[in-house]
C-alpha positions in Angstrom: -42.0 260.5 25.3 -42.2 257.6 28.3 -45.0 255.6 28.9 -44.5 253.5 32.2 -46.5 250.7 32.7 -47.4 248.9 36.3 -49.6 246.6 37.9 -48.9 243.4 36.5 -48.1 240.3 38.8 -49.1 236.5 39.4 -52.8 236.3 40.2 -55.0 233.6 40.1 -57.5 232.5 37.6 -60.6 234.2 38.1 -58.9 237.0 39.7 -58.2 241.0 38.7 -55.3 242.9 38.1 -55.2 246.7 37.4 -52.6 248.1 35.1 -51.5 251.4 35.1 -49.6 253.6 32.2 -48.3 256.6 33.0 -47.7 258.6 30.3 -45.1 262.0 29.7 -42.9 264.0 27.2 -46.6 264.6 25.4 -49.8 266.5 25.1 -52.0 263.4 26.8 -55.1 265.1 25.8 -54.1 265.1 22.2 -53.9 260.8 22.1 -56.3 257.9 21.9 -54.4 254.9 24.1 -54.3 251.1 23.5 -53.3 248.4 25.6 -51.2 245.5 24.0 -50.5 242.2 24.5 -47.6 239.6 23.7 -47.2 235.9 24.4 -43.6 234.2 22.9 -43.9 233.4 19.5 -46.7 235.5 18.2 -47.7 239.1 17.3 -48.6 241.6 19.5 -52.4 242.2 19.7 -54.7 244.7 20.7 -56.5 244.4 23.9 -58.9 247.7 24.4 -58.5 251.6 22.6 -59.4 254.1 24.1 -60.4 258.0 22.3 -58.9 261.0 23.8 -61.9 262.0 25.6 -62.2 258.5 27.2 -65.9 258.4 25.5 -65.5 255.9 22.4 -63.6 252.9 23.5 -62.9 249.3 21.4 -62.2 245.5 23.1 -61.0 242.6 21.5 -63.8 240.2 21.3 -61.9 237.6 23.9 -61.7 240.2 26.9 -65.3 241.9 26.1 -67.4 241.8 29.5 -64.3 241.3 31.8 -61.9 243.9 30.9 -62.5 247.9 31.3 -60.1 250.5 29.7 -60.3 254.2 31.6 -58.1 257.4 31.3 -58.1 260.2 33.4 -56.3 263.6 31.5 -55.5 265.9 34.3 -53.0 262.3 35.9 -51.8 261.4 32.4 -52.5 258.0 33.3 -54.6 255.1 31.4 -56.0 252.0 33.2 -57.1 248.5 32.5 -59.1 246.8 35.0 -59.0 243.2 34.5 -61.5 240.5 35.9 -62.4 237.4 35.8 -59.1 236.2 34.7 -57.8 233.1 32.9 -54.5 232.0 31.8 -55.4 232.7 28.0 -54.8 236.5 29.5 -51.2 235.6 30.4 -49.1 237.9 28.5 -46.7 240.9 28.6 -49.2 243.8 28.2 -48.3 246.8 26.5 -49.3 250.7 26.4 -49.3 252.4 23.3 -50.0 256.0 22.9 -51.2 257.2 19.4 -50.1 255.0 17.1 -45.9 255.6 17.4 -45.1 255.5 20.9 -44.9 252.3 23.3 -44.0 251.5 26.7 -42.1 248.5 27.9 -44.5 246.3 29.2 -45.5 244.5 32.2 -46.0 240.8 32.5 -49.4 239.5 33.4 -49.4 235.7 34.8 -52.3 234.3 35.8 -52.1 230.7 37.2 -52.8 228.7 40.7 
């Protein structure tokens, strides 16, 4: 299983980033998807979920209203459209597929 994330990058504050996680080595369908995130020195927590169908999703409370978790099944691929940024989002954001398989991140700065 490889889950490749992308999109990440140095943005400003009240701007948008897209991340991207590619995922293969699995039956996409059969997954609900999560996206992650890690500053140093603390836990990782979860940032939006996502079902299998793409029907039911979840957000943290701190990125309700800004940030939008999507999935398309025929492109294996999960996004999450971030806006209206601020430098409490700066992290390494992660992908997780199910509940056993992650990706390796990609760093999210924002900052003027």
């Amino acid at each position: 299983v490889q889950l490749v994330e992308s999109g990440g990058g140095l943005v400003q504050p009240g701007g948008s980033l897209r991340l991207s996680c590619v995922a293969s080595g699995l039956t996409f369908v059969s997954f609900g998807f999560s996206w992650y995130r890690q500053t140093p020195g603390k836990e990782r927590d979860v940032v939006a979920t996502i079902n299998w169908s793409g029907i039911s999703t979840y957000y943290a409370d701190s990125v309700k209203g800004r940030f939008t978790i999507s999935r398309d099944n025929a492109k294996n691929t999960v996004w999450l459209q971030m806006n209206n940024l601020t430098s409490e989002d700066t992290a390494v954001y992660y992908c997780l597929a199910g509940r056993d398989f992650w990706g390796q991140g990609t760093q999210v700065t924002v900052s003027s």
